[in-house]
KEROZA-210913 format. One line per field, with one value per residue: residue in one letter; z, x, y of N, C-alpha, C in turn. Coordinates in nm, 4 decimals. Layout:
type	[A; ...]
n_up	[Z; ...]
n_east	[X; ...]
n_north	[Y; ...]
ca_up	[Z; ...]
ca_east	[X; ...]
ca_north	[Y; ...]
c_up	[Z; ...]
c_east	[X; ...]
c_north	[Y; ...]
END
This chain:
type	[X; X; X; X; X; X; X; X; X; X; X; X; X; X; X; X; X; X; X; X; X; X; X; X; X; X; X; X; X; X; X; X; X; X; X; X; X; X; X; X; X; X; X; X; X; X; X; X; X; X; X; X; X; X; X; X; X; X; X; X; X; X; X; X; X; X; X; X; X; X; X; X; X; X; X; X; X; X; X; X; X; X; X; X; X; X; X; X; X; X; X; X; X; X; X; X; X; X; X; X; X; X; X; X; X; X; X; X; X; X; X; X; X; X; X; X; X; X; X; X; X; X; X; X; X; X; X; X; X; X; X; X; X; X; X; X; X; X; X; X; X; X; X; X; X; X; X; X; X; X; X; X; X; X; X; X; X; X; X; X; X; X; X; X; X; X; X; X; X; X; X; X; X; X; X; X; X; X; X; X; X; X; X; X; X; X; X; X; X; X; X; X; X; X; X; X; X; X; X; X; X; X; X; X; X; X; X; X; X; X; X; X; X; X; X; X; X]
n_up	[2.1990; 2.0063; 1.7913; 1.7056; 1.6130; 1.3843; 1.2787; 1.2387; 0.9791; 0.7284; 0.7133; 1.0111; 1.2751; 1.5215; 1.7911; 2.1363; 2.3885; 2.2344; 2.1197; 2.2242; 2.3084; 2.0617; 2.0370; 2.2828; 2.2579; 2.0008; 2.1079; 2.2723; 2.1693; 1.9723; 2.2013; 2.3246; 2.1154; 2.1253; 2.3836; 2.3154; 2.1347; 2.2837; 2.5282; 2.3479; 2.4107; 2.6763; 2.5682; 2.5942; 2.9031; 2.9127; 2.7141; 2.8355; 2.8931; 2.6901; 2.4923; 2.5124; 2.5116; 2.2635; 2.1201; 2.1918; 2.1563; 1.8892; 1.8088; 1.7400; 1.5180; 1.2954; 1.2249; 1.1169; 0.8953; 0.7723; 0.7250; 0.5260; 0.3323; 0.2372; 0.1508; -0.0431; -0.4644; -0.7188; -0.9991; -1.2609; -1.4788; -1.8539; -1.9919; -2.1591; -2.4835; -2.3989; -2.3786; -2.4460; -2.6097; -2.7120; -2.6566; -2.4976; -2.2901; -2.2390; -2.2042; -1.9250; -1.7831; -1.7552; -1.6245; -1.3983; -1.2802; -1.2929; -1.0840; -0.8696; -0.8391; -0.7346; -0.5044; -0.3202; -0.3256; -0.2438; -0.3117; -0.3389; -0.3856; -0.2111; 0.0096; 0.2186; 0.4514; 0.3987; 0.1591; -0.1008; -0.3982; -0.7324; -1.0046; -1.1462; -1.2446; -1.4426; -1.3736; -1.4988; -1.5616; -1.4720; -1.6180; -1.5670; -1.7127; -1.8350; -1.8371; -1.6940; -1.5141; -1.3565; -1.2178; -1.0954; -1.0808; -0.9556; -0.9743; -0.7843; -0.7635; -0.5159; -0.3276; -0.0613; 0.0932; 0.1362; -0.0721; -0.3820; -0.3914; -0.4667; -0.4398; -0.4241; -0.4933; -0.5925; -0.8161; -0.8828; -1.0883; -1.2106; -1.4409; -1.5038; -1.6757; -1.9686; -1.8697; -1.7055; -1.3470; -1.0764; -0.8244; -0.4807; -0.3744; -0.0296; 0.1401; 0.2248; 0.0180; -0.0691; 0.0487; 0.0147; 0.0009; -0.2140; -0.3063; -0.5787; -0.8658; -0.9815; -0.7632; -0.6709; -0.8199; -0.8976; -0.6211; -0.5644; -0.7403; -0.6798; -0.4439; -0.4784; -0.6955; -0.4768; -0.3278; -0.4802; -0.6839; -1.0433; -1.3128; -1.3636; -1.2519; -1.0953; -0.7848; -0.6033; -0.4483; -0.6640; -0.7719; -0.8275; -0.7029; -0.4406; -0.2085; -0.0173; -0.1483; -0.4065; -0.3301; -0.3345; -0.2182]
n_east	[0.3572; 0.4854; 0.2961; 0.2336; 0.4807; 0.5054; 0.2310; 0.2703; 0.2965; 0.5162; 0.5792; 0.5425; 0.6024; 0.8899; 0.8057; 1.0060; 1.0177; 0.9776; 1.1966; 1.3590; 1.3259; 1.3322; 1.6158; 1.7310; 1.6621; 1.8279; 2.0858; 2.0662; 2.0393; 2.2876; 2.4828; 2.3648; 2.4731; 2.7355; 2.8037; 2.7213; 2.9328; 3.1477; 3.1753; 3.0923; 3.2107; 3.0790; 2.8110; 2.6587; 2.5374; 2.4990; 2.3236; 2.0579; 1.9966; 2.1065; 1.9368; 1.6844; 1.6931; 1.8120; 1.5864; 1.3833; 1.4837; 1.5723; 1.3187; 1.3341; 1.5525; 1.4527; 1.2189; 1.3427; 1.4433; 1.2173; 1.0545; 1.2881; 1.2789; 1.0436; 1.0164; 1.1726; 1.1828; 0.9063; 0.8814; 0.7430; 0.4590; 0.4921; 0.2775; -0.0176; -0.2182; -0.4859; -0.7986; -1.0322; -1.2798; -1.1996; -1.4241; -1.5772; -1.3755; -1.3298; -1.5601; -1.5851; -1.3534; -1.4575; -1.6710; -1.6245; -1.4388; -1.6142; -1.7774; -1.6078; -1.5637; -1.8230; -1.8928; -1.6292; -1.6068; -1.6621; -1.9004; -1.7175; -1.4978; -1.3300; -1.1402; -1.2844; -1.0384; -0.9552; -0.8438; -0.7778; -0.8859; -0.7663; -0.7024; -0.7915; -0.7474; -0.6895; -0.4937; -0.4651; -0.6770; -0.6978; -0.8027; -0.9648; -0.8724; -1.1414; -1.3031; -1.4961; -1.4659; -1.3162; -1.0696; -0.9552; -0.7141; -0.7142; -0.6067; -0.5449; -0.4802; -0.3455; -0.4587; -0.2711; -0.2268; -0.0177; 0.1180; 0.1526; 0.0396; -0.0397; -0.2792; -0.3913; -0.6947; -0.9918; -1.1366; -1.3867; -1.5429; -1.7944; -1.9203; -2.2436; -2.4199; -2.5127; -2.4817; -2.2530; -2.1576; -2.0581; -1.8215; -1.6839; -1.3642; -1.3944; -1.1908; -0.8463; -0.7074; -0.4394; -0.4800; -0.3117; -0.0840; 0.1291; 0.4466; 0.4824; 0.4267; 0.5309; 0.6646; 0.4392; 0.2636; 0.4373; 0.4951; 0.2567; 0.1755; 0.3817; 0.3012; 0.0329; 0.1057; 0.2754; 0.1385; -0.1124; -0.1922; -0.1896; -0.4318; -0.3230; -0.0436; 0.1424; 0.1801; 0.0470; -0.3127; -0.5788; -0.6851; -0.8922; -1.0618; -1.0647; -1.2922; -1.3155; -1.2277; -1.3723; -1.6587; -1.9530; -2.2550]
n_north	[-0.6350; -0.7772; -0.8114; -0.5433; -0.4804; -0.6693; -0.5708; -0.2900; -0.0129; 0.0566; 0.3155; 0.4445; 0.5926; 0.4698; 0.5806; 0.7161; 0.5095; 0.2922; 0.2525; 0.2255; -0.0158; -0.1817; -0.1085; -0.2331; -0.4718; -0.5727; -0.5319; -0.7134; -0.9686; -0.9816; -1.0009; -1.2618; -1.4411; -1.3338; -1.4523; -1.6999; -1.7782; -1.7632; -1.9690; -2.1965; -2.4440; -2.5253; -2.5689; -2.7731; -2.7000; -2.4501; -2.3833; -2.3958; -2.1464; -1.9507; -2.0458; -1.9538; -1.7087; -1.6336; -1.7194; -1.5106; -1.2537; -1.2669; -1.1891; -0.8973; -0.8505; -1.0212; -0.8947; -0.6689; -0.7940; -0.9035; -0.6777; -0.4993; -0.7110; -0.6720; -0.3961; -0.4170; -0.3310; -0.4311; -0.5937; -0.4125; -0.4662; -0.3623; -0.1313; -0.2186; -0.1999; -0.0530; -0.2357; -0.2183; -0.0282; 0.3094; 0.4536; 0.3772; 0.3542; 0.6491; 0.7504; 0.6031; 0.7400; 0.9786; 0.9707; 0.9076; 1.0918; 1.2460; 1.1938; 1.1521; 1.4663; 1.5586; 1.3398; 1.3956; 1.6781; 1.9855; 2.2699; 2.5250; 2.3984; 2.2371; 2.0055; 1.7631; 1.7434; 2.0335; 2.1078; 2.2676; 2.1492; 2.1606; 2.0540; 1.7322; 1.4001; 1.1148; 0.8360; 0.6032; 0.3327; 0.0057; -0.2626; -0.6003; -0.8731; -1.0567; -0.8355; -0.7345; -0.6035; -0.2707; -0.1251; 0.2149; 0.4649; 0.7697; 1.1072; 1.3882; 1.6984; 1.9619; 2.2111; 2.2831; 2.5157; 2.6199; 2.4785; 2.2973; 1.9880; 1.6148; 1.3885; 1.0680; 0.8826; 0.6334; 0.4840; 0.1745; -0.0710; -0.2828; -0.4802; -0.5189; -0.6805; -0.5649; -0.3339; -0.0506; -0.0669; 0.2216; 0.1970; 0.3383; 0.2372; 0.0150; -0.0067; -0.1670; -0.0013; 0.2814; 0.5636; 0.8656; 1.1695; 1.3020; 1.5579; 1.5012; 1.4327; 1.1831; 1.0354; 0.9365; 0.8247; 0.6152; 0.4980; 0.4251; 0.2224; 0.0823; -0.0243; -0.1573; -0.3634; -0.4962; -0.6419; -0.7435; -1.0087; -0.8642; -0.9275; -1.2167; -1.0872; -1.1992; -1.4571; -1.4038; -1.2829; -1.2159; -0.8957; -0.8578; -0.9795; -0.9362; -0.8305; -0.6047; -0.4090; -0.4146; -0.3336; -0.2865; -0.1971]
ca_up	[2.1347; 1.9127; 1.7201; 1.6461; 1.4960; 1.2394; 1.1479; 1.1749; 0.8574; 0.7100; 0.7538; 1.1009; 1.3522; 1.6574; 1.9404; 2.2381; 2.4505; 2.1770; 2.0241; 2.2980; 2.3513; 2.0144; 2.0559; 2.3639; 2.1739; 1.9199; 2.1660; 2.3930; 2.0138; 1.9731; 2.2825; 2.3207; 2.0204; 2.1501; 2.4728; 2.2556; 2.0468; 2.4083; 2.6060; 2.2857; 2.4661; 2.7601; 2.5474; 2.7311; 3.0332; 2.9085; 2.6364; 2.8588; 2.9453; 2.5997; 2.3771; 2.5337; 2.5223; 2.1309; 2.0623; 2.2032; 2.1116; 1.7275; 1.6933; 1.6434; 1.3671; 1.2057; 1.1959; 0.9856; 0.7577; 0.6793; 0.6351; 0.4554; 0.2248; 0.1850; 0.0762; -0.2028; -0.5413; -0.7574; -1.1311; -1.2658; -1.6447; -1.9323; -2.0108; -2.2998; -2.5276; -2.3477; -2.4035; -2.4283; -2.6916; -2.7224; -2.6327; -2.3457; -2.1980; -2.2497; -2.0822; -1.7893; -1.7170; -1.7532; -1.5206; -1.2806; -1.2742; -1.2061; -0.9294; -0.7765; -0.8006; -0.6454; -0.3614; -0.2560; -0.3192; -0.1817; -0.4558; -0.3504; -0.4740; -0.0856; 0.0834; 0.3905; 0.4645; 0.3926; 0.0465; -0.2471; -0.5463; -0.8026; -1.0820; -1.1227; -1.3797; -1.4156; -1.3571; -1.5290; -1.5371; -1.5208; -1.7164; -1.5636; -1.8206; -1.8906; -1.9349; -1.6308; -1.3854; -1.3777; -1.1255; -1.1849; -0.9814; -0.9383; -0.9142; -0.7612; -0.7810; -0.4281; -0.2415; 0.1473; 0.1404; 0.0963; -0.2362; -0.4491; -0.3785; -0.5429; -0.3851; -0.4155; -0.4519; -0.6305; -0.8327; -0.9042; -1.1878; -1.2982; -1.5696; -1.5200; -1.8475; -2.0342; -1.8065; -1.5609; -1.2129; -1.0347; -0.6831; -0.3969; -0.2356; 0.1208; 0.1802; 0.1101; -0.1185; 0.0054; 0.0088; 0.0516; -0.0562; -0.2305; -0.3407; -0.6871; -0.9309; -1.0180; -0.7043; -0.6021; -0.9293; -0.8607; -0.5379; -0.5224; -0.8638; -0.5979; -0.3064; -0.5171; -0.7275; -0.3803; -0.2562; -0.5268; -0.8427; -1.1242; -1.4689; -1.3128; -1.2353; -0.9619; -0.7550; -0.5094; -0.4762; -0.7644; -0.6977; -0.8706; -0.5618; -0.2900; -0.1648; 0.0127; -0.3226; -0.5128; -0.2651; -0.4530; -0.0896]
ca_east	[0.4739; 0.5422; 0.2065; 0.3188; 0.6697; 0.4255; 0.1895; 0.3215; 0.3041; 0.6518; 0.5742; 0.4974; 0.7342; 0.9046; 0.7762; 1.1103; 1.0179; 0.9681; 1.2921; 1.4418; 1.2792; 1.4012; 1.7657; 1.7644; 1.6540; 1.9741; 2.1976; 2.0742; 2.0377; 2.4430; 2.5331; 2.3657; 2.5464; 2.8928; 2.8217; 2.7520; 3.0929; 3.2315; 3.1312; 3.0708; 3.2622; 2.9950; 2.7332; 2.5540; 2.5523; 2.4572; 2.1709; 1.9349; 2.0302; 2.1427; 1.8680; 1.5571; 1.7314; 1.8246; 1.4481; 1.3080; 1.5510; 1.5385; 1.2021; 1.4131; 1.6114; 1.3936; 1.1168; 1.3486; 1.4448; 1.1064; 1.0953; 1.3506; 1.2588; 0.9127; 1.0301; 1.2284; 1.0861; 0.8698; 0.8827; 0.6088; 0.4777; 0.4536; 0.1231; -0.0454; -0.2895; -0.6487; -0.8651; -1.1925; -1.3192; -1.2040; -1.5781; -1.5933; -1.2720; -1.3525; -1.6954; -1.5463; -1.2948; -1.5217; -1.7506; -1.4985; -1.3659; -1.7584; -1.7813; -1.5196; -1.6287; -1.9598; -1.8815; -1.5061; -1.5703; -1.7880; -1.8971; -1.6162; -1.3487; -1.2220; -1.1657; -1.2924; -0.9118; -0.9587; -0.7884; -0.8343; -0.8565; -0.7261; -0.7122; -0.8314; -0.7196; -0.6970; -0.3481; -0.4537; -0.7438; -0.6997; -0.9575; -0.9594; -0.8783; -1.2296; -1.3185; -1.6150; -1.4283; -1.1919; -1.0027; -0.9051; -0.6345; -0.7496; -0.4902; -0.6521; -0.4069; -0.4568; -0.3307; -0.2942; -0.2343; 0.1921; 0.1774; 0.0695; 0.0414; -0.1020; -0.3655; -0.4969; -0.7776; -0.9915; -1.3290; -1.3809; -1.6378; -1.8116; -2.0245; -2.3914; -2.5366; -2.4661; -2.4448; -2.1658; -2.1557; -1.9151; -1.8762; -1.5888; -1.3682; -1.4573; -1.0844; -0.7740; -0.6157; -0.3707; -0.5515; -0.1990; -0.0608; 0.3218; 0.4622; 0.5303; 0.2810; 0.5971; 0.6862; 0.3314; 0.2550; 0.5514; 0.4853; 0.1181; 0.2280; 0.4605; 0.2139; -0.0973; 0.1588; 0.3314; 0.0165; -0.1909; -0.2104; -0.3238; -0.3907; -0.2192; 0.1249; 0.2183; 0.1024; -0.0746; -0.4325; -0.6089; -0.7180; -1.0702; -1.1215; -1.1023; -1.4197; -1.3125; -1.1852; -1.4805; -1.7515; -2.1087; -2.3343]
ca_north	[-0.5763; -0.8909; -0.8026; -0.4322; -0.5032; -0.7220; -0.4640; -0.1712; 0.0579; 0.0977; 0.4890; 0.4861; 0.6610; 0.4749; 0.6546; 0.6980; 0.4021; 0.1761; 0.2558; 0.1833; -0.1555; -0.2223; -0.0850; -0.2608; -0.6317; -0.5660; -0.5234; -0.8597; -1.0636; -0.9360; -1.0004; -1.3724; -1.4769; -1.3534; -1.5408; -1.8304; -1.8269; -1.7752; -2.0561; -2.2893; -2.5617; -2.5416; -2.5350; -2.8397; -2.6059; -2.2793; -2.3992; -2.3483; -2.0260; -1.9018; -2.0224; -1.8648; -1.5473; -1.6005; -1.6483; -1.3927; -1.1485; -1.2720; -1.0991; -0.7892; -0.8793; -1.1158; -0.8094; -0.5786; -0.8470; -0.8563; -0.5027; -0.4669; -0.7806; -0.6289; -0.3059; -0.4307; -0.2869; -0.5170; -0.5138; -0.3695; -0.4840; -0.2185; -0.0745; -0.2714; -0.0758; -0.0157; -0.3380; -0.1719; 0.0807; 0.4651; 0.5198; 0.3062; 0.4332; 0.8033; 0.7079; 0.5958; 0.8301; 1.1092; 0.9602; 0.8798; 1.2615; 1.3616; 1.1482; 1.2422; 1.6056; 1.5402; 1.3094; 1.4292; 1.8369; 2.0767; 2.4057; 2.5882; 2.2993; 2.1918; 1.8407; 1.7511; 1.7775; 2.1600; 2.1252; 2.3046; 2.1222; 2.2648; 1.9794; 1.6020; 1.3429; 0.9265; 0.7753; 0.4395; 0.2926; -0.1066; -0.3737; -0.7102; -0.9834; -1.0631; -0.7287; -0.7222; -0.4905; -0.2083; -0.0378; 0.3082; 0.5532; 0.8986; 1.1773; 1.4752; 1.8162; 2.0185; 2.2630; 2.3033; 2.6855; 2.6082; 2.4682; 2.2066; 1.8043; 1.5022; 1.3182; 0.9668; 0.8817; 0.5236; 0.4003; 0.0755; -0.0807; -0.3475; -0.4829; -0.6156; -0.7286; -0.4506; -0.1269; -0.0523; 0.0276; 0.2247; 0.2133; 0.3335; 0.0990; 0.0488; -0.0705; -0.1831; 0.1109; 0.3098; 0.6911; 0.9635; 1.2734; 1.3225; 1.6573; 1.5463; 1.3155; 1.0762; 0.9809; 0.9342; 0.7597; 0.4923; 0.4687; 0.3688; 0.0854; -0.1057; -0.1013; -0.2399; -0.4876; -0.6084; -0.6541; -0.8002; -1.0022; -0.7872; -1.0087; -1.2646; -1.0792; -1.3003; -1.5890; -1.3501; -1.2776; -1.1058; -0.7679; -0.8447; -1.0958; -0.8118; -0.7572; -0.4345; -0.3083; -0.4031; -0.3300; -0.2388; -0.2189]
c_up	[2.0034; 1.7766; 1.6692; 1.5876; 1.3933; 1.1688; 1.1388; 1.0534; 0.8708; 0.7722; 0.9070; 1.1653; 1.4855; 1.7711; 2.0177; 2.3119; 2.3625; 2.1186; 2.1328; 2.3201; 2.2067; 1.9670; 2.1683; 2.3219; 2.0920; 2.0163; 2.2366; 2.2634; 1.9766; 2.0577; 2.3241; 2.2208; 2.0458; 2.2822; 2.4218; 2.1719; 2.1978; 2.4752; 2.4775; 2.3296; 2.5949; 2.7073; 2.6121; 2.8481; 3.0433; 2.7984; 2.6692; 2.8957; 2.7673; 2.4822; 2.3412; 2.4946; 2.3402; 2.0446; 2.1012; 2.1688; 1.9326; 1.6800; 1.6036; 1.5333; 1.2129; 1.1748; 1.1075; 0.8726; 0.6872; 0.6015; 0.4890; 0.3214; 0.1247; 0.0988; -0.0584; -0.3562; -0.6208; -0.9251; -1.1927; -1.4348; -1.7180; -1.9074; -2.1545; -2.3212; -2.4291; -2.4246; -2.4522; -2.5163; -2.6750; -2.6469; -2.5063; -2.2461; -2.1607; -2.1494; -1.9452; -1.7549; -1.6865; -1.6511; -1.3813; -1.2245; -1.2315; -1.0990; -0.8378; -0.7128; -0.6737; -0.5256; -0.2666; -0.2018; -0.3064; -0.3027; -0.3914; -0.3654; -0.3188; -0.0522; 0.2185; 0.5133; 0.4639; 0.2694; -0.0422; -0.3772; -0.6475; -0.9829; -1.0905; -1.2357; -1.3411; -1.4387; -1.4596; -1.4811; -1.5995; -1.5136; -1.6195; -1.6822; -1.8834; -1.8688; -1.8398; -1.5039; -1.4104; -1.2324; -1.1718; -1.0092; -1.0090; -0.9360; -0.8834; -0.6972; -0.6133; -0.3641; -0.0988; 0.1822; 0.1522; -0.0090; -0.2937; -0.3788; -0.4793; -0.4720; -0.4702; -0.3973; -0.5716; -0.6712; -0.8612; -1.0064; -1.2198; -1.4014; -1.5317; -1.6323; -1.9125; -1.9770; -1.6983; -1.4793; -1.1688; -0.9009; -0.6392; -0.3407; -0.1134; 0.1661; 0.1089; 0.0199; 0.0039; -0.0348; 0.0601; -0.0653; -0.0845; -0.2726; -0.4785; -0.7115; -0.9517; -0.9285; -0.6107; -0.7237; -0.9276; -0.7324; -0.4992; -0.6325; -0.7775; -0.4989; -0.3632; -0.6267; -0.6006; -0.3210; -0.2831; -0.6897; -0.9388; -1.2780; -1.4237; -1.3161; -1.1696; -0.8975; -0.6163; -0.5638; -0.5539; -0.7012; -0.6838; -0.7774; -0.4300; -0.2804; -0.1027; -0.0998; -0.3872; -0.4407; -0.3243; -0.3761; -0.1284]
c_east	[0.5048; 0.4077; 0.2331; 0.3706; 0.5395; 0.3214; 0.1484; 0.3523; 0.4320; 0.6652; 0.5566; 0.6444; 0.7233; 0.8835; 0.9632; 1.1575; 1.0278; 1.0837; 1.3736; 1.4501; 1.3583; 1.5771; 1.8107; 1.7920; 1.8065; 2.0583; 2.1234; 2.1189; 2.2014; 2.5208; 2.5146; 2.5140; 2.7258; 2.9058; 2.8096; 2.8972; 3.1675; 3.2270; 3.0512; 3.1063; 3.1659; 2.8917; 2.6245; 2.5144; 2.4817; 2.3269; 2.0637; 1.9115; 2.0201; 1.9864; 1.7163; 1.5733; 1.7655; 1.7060; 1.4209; 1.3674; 1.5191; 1.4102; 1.2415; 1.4444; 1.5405; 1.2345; 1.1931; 1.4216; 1.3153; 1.0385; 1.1120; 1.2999; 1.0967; 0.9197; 1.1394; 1.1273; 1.0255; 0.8398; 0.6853; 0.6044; 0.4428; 0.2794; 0.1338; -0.1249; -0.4178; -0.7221; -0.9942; -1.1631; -1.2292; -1.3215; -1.6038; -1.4894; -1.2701; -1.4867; -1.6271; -1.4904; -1.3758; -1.6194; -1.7341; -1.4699; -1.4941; -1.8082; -1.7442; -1.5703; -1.7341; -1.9454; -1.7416; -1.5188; -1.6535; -1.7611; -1.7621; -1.4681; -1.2601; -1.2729; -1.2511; -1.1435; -0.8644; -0.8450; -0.8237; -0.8383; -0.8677; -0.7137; -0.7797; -0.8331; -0.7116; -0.5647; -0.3811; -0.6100; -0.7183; -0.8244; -0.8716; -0.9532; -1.0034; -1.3460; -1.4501; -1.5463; -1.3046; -1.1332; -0.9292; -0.8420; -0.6980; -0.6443; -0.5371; -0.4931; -0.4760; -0.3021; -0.4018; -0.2936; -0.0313; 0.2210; 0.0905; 0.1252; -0.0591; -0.1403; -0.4380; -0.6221; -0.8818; -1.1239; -1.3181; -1.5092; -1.6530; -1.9093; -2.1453; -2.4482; -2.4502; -2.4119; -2.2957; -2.1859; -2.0553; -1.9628; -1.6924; -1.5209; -1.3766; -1.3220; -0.9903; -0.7197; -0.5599; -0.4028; -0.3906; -0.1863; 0.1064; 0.3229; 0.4977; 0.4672; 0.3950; 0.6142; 0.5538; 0.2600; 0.3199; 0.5251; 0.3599; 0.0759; 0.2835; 0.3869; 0.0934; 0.0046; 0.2279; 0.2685; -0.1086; -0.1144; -0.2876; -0.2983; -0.2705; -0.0583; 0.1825; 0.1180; 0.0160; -0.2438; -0.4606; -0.6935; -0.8420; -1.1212; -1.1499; -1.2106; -1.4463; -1.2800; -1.3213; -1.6406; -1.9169; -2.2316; -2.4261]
c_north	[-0.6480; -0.8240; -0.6667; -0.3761; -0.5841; -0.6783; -0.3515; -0.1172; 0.0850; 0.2683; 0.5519; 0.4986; 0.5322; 0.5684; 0.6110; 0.5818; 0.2883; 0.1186; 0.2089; 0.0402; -0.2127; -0.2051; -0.2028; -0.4537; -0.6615; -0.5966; -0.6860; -0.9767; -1.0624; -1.0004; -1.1732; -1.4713; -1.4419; -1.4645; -1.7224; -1.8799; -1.8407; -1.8951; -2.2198; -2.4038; -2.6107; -2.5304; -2.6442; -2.7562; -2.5271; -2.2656; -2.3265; -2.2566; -1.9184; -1.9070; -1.9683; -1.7709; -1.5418; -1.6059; -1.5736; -1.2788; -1.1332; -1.1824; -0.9394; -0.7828; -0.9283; -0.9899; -0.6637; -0.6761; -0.8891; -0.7716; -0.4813; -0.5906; -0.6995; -0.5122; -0.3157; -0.4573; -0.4369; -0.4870; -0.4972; -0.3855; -0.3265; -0.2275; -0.1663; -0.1764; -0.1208; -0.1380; -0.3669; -0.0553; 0.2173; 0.4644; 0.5343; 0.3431; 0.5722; 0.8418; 0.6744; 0.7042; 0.9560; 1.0890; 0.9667; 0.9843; 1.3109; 1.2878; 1.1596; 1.4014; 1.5871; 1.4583; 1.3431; 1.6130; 1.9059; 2.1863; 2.5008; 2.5124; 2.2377; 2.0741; 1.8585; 1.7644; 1.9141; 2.2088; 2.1693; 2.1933; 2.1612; 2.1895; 1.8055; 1.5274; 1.2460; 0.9847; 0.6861; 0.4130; 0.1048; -0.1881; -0.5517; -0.8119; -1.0310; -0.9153; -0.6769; -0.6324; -0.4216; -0.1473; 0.1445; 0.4067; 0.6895; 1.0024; 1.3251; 1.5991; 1.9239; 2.1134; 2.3154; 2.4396; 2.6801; 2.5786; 2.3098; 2.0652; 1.7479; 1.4337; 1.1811; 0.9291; 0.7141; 0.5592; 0.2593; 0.0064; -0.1708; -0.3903; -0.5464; -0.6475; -0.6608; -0.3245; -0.1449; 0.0051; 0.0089; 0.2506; 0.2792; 0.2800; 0.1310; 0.0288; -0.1262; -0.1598; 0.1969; 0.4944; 0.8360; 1.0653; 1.2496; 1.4902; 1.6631; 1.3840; 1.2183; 1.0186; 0.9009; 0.8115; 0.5961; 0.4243; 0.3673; 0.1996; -0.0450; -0.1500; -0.2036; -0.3791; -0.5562; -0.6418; -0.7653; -0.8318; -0.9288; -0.8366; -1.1033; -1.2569; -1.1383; -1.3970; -1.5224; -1.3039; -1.1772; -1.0274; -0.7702; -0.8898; -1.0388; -0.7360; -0.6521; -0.3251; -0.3209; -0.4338; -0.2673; -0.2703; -0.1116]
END
């Protein structure tokens, strides 16, 4: 249970029973703590009674203030200009967009998901500081047969000598659909900055270092 509450996807649903298990934790974690203001004068007495029951209960609490700390936004730097050529940037993306085609879309334009796609464009494509690997967001236009979404989707690139190779990541990106490119856009900025350093934005691990991200098997 304890393992669960720690890594559980923010998005995932409480199931009935579980919710209960953690309704049920609140209320004992509540309820310790009044028996402790109560009986503070016996607290020699009742210690050993009281303070088992205030750890084990704590995992409750102490698992949505992690939550909640985790989901607080993270600033995100501007865009500087592109680091690398016109040429070389125009080259990629274009390569990027026919890769996609060819390994995501069958000749009649559908996912394996049974999606149409209907458009496909870069978000961003980011350059590592020394200029030997990129990362690039995908934003792939689709529709389910109700209406349009925005799909995720990743390449990843780096330099050998002279040439580049692009590969898929094997892991480690967060592959979803939104109903509207801004919120999907924003969204997928705070998970890969609260996640990872990118150009050293923070004192977490750089992205270039993730061997499921930058897999080339």
């Amino acid at each position: 249970m304890i393992y669960g509450f720690y890594t559980a996807h923010e998005s995932a649903t409480l199931g009935i029973p579980f919710g209960f298990v953690v309704l049920t934790g609140f209320a004992l974690f509540v309820e310790s703590f009044l028996f402790l203001f109560v009986f503070l004068k016996h607290i020699k007495e009742t210690w050993i009674l009281l303070i088992p029951v205030l750890t084990i209960t704590s995992i409750i609490p102490l698992y949505f203030a992690n939550s909640w700390y985790e989901n607080l936004p993270v600033e995100i730097p501007q865009s500087g200009p592109v680091p690398v050529s016109e040429a070389v940037y125009k080259e990629h993306r274009i390569k990027i967009i026919e890769n996609y085609w060819e390994l995501e879309v069958d000749s009649n334009r559908i996912t394996n998901t049974r999606d149409t796609i209907q458009n496909v464009f870069i978000d961003t494509i980011i350059y590592s500081n020394d200029l030997k690997k990129y990362f690039a967001i995908i934003i792939a236009v689709a529709n389910d047969g109700q209406g349009l979404k925005y799909c995720a989707n990743y390449r990843v690139g780096r330099q050998e000598t002279t040439k580049w190779e692009m590969g898929k990541p094997k892991g480690n990106t967060w592959t979803t659909c939104f109903q509207s490119e801004k919120i999907l856009k924003s969204d997928l900025r705070q998970y890969f900055y609260k996640k990872y350093s990118i150009n050293n934005s923070s004192d977490k691990q750089e992205i270039w270092n993730d061997n499921y991200i930058f897999n080339f098997e």
